[in-house]
C-alpha positions in Angstrom: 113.0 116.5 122.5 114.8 118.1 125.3 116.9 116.4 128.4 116.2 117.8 131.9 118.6 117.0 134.4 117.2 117.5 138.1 119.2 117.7 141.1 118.1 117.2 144.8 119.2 118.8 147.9 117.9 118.3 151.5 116.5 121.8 152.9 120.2 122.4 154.7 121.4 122.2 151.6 123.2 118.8 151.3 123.2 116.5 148.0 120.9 113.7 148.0 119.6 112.6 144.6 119.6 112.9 141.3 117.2 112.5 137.7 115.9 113.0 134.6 113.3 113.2 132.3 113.0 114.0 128.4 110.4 117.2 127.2 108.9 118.6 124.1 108.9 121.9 125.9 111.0 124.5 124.0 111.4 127.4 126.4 113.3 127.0 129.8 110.1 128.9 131.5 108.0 126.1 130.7 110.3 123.4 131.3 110.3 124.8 135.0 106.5 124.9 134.9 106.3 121.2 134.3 108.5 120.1 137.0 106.8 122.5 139.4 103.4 120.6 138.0 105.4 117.0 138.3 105.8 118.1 141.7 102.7 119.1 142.9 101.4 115.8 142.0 104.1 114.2 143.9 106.5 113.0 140.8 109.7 113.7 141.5 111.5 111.8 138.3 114.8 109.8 139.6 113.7 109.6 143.5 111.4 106.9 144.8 108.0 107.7 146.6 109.6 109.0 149.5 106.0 109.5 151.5 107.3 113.1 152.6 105.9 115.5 149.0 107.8 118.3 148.9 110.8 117.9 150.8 113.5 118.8 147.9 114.6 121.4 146.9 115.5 121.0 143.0 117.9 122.3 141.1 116.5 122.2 137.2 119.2 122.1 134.3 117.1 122.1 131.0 119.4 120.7 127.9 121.2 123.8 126.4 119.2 126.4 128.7 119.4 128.4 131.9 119.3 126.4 135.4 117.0 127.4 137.6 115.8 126.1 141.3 112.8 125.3 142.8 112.3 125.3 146.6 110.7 123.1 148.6 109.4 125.8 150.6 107.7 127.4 147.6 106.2 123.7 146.5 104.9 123.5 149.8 102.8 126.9 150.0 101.2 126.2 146.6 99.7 122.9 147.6 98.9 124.3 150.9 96.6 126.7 148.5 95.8 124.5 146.4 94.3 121.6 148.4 93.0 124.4 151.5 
């Protein structure tokens, strides 16, 4: 089991959250898979239902891997074409 950290930043770039969540996903790829996933259903671990999907952008720090971010922008445009 794997910790993911997950950071959150407004879209102008300042700090506003923080959270975490534990995997069984080996391989840092996947682990940014599920968060995109997490997202697109609207869970955003360590944040409360803010109302507002998609509004973070999310820095991803899987235990022991590579970082890797995830824009709000880029959340946005695949529900958009997901949901029509």
């Amino acid at each position: 089991m794997r910790q993911v950290k997950l950071l959150y930043f407004k879209s102008y770039g300042k700090y506003y959250s923080e959270g975490s969540y534990a995997t069984q996903k080996e391989y840092d790829f996947d682990v940014y898979t599920e968060v995109e996933n997490m997202f697109l259903i609207g869970s955003y671990p360590g944040l409360y239902n803010t109302g507002k999907p998609h509004e973070f952008d999310c820095v991803i720090f899987p235990e022991n891997g590579v970082p890797g971010i995830l824009y709000a922008k880029e959340i946005q445009n695949l529900f958009k074409m997901i949901n029509g």
